[in-house]
C-alpha positions as CSV (number, residue, x, y, z in Angstrom):
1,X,30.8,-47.8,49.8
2,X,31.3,-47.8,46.2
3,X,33.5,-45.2,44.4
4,X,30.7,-44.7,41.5
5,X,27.6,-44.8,41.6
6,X,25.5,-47.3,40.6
7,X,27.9,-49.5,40.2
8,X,28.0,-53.0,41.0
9,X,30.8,-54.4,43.1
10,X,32.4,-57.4,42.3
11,X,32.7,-59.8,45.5
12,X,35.2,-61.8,43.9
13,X,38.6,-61.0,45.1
14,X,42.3,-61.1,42.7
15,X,44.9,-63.1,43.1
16,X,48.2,-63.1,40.8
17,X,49.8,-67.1,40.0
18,X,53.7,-67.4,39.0
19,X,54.2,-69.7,35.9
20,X,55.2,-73.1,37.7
21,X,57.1,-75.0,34.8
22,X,57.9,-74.0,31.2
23,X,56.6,-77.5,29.6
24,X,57.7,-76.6,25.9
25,X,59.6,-74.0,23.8
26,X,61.1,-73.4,20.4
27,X,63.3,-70.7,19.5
28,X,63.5,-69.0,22.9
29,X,65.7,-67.9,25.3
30,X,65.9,-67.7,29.1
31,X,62.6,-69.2,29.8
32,X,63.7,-69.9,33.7
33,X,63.2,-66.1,34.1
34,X,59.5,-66.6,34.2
35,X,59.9,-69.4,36.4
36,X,58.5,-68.5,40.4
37,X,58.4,-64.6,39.1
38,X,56.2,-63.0,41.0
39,X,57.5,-59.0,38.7
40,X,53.4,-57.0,38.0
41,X,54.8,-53.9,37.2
42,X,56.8,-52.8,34.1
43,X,60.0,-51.6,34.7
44,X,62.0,-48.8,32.4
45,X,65.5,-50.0,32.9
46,X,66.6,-53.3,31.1
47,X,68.2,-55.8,34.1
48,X,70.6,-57.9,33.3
49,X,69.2,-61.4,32.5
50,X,65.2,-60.0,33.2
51,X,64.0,-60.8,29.8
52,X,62.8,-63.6,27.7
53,X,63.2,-63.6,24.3
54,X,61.1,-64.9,21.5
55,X,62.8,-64.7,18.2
56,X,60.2,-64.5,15.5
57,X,58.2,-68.0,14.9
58,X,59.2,-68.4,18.9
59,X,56.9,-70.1,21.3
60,X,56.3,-71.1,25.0
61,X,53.9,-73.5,26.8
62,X,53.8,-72.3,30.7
63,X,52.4,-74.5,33.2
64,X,50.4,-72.5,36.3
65,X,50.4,-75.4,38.0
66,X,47.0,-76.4,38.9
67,X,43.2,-75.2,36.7
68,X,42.1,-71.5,37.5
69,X,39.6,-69.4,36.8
70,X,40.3,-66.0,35.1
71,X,43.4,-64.1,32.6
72,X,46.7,-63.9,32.1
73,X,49.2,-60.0,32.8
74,X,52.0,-60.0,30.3
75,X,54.8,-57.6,30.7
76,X,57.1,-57.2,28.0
77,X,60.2,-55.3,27.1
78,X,61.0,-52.5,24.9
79,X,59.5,-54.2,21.1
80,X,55.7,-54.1,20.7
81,X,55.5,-57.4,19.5
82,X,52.1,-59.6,18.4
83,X,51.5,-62.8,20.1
84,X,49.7,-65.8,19.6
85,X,48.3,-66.6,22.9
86,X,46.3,-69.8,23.6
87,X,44.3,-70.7,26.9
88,X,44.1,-75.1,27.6
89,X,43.1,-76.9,30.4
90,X,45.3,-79.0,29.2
91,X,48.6,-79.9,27.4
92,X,47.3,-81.1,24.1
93,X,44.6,-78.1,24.2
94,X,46.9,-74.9,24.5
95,X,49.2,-77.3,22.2
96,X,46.1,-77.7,19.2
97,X,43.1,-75.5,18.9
98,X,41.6,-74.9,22.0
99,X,37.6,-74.4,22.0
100,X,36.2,-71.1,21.3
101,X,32.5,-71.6,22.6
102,X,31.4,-69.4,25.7
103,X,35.4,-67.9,26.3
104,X,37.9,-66.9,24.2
105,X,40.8,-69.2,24.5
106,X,43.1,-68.4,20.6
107,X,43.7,-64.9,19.9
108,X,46.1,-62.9,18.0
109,X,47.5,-59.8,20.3
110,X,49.5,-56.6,20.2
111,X,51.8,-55.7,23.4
112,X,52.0,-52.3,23.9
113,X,55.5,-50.9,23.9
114,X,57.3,-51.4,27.5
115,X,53.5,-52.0,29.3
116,X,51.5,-54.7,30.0
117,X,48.3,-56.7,29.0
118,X,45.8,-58.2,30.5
119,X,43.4,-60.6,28.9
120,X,41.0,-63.6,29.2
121,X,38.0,-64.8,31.0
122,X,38.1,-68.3,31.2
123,X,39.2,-71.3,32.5
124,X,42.9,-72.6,32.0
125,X,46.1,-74.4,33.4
126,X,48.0,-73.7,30.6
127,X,49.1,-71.5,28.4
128,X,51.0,-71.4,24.7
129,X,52.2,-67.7,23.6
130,X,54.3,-67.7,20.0
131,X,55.7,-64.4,18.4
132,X,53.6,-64.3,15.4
133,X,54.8,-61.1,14.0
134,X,57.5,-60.3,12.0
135,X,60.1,-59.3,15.1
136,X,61.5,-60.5,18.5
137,X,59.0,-60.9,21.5
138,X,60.7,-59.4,24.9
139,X,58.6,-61.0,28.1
140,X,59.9,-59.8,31.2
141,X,56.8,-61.9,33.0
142,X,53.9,-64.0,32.5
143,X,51.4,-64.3,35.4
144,X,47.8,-65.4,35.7
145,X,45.6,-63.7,37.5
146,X,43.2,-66.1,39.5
147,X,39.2,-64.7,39.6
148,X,37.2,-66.4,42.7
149,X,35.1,-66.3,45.3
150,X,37.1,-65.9,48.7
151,X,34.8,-68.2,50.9
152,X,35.8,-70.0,54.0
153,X,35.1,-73.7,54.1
154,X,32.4,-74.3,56.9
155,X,32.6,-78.1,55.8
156,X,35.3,-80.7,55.9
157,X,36.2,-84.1,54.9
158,X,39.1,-86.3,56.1
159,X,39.6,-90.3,56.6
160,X,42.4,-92.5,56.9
161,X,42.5,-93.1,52.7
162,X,44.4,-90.7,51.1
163,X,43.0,-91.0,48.1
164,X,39.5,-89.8,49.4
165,X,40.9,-87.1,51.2
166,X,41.9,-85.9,47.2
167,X,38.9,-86.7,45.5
168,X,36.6,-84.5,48.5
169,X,39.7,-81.6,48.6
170,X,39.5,-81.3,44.7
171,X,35.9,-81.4,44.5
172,X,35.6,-78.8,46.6
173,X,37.9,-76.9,44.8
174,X,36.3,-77.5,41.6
175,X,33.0,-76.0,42.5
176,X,34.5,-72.9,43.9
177,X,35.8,-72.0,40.6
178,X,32.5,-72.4,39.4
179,X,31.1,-70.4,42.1
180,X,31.8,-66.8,39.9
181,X,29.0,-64.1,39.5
182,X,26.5,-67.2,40.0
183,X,26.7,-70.9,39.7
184,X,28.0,-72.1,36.4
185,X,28.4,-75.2,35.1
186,X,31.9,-74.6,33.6
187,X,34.6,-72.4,33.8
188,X,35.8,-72.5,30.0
189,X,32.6,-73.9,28.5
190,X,29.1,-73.6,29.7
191,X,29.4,-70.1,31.6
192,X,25.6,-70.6,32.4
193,X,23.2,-71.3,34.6
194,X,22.1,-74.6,34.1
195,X,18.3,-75.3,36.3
196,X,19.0,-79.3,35.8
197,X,22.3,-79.4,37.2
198,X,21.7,-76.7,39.8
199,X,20.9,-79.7,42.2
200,X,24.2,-81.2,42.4
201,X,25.7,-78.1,42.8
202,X,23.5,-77.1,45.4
203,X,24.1,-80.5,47.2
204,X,27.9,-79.6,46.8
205,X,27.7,-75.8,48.4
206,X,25.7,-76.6,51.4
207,X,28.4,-79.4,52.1
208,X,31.2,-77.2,52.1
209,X,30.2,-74.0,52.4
210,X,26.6,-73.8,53.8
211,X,23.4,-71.7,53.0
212,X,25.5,-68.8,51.3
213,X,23.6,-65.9,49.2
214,X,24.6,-67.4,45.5
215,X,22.7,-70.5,45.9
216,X,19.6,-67.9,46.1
217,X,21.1,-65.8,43.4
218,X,21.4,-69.0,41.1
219,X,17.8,-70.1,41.7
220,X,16.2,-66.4,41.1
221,X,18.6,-65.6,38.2
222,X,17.2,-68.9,36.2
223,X,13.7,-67.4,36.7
224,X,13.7,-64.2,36.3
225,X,15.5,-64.3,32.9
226,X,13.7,-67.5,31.5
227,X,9.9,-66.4,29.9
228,X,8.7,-70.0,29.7
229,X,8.6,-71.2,33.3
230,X,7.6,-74.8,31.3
231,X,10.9,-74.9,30.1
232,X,13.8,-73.0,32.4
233,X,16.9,-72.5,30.4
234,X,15.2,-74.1,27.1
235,X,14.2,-77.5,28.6
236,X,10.7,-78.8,30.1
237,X,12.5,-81.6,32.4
238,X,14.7,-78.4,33.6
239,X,12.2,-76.3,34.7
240,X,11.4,-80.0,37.4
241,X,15.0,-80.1,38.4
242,X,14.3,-76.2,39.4
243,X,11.8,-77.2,41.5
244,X,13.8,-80.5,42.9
245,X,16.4,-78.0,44.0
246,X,14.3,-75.3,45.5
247,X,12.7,-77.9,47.8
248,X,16.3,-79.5,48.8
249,X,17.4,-75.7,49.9
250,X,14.8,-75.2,51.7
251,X,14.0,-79.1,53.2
252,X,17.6,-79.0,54.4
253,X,18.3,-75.4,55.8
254,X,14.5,-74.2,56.6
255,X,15.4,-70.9,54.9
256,X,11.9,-70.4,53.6
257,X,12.9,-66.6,52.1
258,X,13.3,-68.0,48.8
259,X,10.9,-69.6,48.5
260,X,8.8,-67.0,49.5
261,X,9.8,-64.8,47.2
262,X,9.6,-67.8,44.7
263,X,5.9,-68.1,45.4
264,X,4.4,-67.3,42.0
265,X,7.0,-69.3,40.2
266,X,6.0,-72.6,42.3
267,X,2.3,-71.7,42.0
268,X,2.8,-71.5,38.3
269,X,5.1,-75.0,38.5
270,X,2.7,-76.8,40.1
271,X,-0.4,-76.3,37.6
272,X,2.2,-77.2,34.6
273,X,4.0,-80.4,36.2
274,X,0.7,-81.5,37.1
275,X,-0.3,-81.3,33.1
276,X,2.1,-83.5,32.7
277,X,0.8,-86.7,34.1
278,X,-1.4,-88.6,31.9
279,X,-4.3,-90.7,33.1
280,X,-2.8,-94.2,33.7
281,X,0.3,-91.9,35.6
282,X,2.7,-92.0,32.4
283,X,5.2,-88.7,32.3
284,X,4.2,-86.1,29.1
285,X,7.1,-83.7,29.9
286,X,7.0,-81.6,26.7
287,X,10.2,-80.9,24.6
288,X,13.1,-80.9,24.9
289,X,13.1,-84.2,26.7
290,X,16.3,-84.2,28.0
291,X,17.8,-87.0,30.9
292,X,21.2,-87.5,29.7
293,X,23.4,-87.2,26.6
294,X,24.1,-91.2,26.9
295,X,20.5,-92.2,27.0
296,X,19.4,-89.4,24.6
297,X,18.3,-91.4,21.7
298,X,16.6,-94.4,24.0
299,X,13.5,-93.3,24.3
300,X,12.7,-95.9,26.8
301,X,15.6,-95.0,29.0
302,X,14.9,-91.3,28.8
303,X,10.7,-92.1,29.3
304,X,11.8,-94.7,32.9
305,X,14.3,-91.9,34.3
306,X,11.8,-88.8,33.0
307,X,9.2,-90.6,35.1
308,X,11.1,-90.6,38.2
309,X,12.0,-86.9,38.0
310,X,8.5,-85.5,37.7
311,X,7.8,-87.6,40.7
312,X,9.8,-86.2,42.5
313,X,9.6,-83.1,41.6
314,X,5.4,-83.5,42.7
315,X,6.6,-84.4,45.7
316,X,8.6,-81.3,45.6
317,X,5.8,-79.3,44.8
318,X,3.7,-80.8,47.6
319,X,6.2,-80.0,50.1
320,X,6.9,-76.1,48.8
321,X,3.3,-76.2,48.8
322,X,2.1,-76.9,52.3
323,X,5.3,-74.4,53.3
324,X,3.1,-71.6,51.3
325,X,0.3,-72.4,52.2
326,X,-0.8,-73.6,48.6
327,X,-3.7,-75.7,48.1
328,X,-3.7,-77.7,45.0
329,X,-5.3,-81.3,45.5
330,X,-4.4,-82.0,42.0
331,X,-0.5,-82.3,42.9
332,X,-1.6,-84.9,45.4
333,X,-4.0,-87.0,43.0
334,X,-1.3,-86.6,40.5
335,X,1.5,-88.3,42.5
336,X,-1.0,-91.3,43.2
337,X,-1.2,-91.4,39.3
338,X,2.7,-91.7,38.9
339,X,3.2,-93.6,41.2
340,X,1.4,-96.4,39.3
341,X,3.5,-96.3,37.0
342,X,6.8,-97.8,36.9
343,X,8.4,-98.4,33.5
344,X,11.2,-100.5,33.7
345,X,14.9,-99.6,33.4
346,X,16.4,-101.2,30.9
347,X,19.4,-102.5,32.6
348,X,20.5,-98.4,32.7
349,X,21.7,-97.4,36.3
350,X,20.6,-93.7,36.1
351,X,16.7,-94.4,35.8
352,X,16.9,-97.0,38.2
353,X,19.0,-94.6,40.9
354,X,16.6,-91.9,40.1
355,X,13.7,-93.8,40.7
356,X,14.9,-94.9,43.8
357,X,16.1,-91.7,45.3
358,X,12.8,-90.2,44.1
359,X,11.0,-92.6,45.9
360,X,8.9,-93.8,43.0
361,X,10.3,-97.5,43.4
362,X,13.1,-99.7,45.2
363,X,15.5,-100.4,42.4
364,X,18.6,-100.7,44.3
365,X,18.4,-104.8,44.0
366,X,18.6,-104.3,40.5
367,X,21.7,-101.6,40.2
368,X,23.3,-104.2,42.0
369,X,23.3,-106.2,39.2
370,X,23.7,-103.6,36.4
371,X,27.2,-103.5,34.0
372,X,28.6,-100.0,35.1
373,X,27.9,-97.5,31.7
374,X,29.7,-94.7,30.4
375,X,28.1,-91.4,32.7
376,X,28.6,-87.8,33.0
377,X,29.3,-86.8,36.5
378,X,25.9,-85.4,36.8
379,X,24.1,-88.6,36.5
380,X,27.1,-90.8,38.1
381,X,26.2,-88.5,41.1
382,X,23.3,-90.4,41.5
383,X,23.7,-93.7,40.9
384,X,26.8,-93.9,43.3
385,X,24.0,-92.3,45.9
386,X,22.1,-95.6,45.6
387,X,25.1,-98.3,45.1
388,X,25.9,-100.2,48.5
389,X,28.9,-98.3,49.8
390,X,31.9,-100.4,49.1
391,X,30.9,-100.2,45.6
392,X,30.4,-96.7,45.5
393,X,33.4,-95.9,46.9
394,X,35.0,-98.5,44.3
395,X,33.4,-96.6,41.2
396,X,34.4,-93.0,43.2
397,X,37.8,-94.2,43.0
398,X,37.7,-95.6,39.3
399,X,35.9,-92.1,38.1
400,X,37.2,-89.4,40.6
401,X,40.3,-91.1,41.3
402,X,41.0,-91.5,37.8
403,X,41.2,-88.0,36.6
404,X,43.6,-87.5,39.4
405,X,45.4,-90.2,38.0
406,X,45.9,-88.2,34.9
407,X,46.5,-85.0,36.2
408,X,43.5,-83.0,37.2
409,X,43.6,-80.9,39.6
410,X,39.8,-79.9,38.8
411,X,37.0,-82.4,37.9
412,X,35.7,-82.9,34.6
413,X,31.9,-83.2,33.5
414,X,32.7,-86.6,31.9
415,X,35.0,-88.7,32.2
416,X,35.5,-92.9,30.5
417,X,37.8,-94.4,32.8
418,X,37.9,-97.8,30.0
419,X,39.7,-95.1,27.6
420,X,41.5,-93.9,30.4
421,X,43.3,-97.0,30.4
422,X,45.6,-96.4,27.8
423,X,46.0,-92.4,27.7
424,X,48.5,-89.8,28.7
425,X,48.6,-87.0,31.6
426,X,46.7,-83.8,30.8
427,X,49.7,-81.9,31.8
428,X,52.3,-83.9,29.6
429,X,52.6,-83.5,25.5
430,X,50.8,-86.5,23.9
431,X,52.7,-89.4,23.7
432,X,52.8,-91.5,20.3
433,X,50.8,-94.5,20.7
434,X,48.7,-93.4,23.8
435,X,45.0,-92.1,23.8
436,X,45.1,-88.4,24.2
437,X,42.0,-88.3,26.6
438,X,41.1,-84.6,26.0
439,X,41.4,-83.5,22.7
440,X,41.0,-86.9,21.3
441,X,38.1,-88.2,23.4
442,X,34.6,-88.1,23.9
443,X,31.2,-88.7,22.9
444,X,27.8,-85.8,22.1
445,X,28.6,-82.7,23.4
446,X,31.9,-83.7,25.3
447,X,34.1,-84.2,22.4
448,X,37.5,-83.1,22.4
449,X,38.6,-79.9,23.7
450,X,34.9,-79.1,23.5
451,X,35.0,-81.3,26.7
452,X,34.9,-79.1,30.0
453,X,37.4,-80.2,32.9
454,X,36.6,-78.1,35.4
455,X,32.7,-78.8,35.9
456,X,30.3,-77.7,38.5
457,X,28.2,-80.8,38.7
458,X,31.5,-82.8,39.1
459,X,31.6,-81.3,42.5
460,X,29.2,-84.0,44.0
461,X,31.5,-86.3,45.9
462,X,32.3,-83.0,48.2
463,X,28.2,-84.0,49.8
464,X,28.2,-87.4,48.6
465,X,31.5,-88.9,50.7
466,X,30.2,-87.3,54.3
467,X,26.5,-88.0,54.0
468,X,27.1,-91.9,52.5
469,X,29.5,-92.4,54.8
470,X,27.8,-91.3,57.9
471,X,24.2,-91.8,56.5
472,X,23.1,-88.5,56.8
473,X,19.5,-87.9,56.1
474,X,17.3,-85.2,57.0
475,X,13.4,-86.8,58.1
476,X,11.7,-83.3,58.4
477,X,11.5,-80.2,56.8
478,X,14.1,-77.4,58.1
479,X,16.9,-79.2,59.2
480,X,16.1,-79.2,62.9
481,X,16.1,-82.9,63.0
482,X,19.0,-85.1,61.8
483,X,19.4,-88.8,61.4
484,X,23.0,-90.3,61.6
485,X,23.4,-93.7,60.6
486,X,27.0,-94.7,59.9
487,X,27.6,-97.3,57.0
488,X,31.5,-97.0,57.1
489,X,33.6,-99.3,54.5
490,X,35.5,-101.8,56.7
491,X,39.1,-100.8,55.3
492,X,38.8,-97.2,56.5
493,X,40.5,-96.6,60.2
494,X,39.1,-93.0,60.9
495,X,36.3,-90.6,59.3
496,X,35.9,-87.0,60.1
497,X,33.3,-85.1,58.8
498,X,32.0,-81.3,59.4
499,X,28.9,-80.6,57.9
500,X,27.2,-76.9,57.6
501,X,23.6,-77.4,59.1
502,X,21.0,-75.1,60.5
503,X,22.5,-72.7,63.0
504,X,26.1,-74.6,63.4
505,X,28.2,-77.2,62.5
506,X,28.0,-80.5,62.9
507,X,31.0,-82.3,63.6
508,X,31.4,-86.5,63.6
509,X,34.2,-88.3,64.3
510,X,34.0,-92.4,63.7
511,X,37.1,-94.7,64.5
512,X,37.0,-98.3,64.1
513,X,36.5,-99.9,67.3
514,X,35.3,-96.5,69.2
515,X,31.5,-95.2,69.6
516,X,30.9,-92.3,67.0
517,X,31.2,-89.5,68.3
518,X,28.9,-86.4,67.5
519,X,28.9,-82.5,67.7
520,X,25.6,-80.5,67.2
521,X,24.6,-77.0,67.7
522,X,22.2,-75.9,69.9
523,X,18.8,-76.3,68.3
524,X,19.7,-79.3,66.1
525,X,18.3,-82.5,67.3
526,X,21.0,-85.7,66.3
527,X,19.0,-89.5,66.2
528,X,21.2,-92.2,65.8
529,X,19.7,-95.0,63.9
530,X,21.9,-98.1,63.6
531,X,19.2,-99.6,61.7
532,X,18.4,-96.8,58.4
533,X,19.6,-97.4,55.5
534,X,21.4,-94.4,54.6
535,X,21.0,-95.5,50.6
536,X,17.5,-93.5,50.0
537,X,16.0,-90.7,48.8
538,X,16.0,-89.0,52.5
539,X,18.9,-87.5,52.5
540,X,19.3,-86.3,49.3
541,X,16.3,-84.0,49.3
């Protein structure tokens, strides 16, 4: 019942985060106070040794200890006081000048006189407050208050590497974070909806915490405040991903509601994706062609992977159609079409993984032989889906694993592990003659503190470790049938995996030398196949 009405309740819950570590300070005193202080109220009387003092020119660099989503409280003494306060995500960010695009991360603020503040929005690990006016600064505490989504896990991950365990743990707790009012790409930078990346992120939710109402939210919300369904979110190849991931919620769960309600939106999909194949079955998506920021100016590139995503999203189309009861024999004529045409790759892994997941063509021969190239974690997300598993799980390591190598406790939405080779921690101050792989990194639209580290399409390993490793794939539309066919990597000992299906869980437990064994609600029909290969496009519907 809500206390006003027409109001909207917020279903995320609050959670207040001691500072961890003071990493920095100049002309302070009695920092440690802040230290594990778990103080939310203001307090009249002074207490002997309660407050931290900033003289003027002062400053502090507090450490919550891992990346969160929300503000900061501040309670300070008797002085007013103005503060500098800066947001980072990492060391060097709250250190220099953080990013101001979609959050507010450097502001000048008053503190009211014995009281507190509360302030920010974003996402941060870290942050730098200096006494900018022309007195002391009096903190009694500093504490950041954490903004999520309080959902239980319904999936799980565990094997006998412990390094795998991290990567699947922290990818999971990257996309909560981004799981806010709906599915955003970033906590600190790109607060949005994104339709193209919506399909990782889906993948990533169904894994670990199943068919929950913000997936639905995420997919309506894109159309329903979008007025060129050609081009969802301001890009044509966009408004295809849209459909891609409407047809995986629905192939996978066989929660037809949405798409239901969707009708009209995939009616109107259909006639324009279906415009978009030319006669001899070459792809005319319209502007902004957009596949990724690394193959952006190779117009071949962009042309071979473009290709494979309007075929798939026909045979996206096709499938929501039939569920509808649709008829549009044009969708059908114009899949033949494409799939006569299938331009070559260019030696670049992500149109050859999407044509192969898309079921346009086999090119998983050729990614074999392909130099690995500098990815976001959207697009790495599907070439390590078609990679044979040992090297998958050899790139997962060298990407995943190296951010954790640095610091992250969040995934970032690009990340080049060759400059990684020679760069400090995130939460460290630069260090003279090292790469300072956040605010002195990056390429297009990740550049510098620009560069989001806590990024919702990063979240993929948390669906990609448990289906690859136990060949997950889903043959039929609505989840009732499942094929399980285990490709485990020959160093692992164990593999555990829960996985949020139709009406249940499944659970799977593999150890070397023992028969897999498999849990599956009622309803749910398991085939083992020793024989599929659990590398194609089946599973990642």
């Amino acid at each position: 019942m809500s206390f006003y009405p027409g109001a909207l309740r917020d279903e995320r819950v609050r959670e207040f985060l001691p500072c961890r570590r003071v990493v920095w300070q100049r002309n302070s005193s009695q920092s440690e106070v802040l230290v594990g202080n778990q103080l939310l109220q203001p307090i009249l009387e002074n207490t002997f040794g309660s407050l931290v003092r900033l003289e003027p020119g002062g400053a502090l660099l507090l450490d919550f200890g891992c990346e969160l989503h929300g503000g900061v409280r501040i309670i300070n003494g008797t002085p007013p006081g103005r503060i500098r306060l800066r947001f980072g995500e990492s060391v060097s960010e709250a250190m220099g000048e953080p990013d101001q695009e979609h959050a507010i991360h450097d502001e000048v603020l008053q503190l009211p006189t014995m009281g507190m503040l509360e302030y920010g929005n974003t996402g941060f690990r870290f942050i730098r407050i200096d006494a900018v006016g022309d007195g002391a600064v009096e903190l009694r505490n500093v504490l950041a208050v954490a903004l999520f989504r309080d959902l239980p896990r319904r999936g799980a991950f565990r094997c006998s590497d412990s390094e795998l365990n991290r990567i699947w743990e922290t990818a999971a707790y990257t996309l909560q974070l981004n799981m806010q009012d709906y599915l955003w790409d970033g906590i600190k930078r790109d607060r949005l909806v994104w339709c193209g990346d919506l399909y990782v992120e889906i993948a990533a939710v169904l894994a670990v915490f199943g068919d929950v109402r913000i997936i639905a939210d995420s997919l309506d919300f894109a159309v329903r405040h979008t007025p060129d369904p050609g081009r969802l979110g301001g890009i044509a190849s966009f408004s295809l991903w849209w459909l891609i991931a409407l047809d995986r919620y629905a192939f996978v769960t066989g929660n037809v509601a949405l798409l239901q309600r969707e009708r009209d939106m995939v009616e109107q999909l259909c006639r324009i994706i279906v415009s978009q194949v030319a006669e001899d079955g070459r792809e005319q998506i319209g502007a902004m062609r957009f596949l990724d920021w690394y193959s952006h100016d190779d117009e071949a590139v962009k042309h071979a992977g473009l290709q494979a995503v309007l075929y798939w999203a026909l045979r996206a189309a096709e499938r929501c159609g039939k569920v509808l009861g649709l008829d549009f024999a044009g969708v059908s004529a114009a899949i033949e079409k494409v799939r006569c045409h299938q331009p070559e790759c260019r030696s670049n892994p992500v149109p050859a993984a999407l044509q192969t997941l898309s079921g346009l063509c086999d090119r998983r021969k050729e990614l074999s032989t392909m130099h690995p190239q500098r990815l976001d974690m959207f697009s790495s997300f599907f070439v390590l889906k078609t990679l044979p598993l040992p090297e998958m799980l050899r790139q997962l390591r060298r990407q995943w694993g190296g951010m954790l190598s640095l610091g992250a406790t969040t995934f970032w939405e690009e990340f080049d592990p060759v400059r990684a080779r020679n760069a400090g921690r995130i939460d460290e101050l630069p260090v003279a003659g090292k790469c300072e792989i956040h605010s002195g990194a990056g390429d297009h639209c990740y550049k510098g503190n620009r560069r989001s580290l806590c990024h919702g399409w990063a979240s993929g390993p948390a669906a990609l470790l448990p289906e690859r490793l136990f060949g997950i794939r889903y043959p039929e539309p609505g989840g009732r049938t499942i094929i399980v066919a285990p490709e485990i990597d020959g160093e692992l000992e164990f593999v555990d995996a829960a996985i949020p299906v139709r009406d249940g869980i499944l659970e799977l437990h593999w150890e070397k030398g023992k028969e897999l064994h498999v849990e599956s609600p009622r309803g749910v029909r398991v085939v083992h196949d020793a024989d599929a290969a659990s590398g194609n496009g089946g599973s990642m519907r």
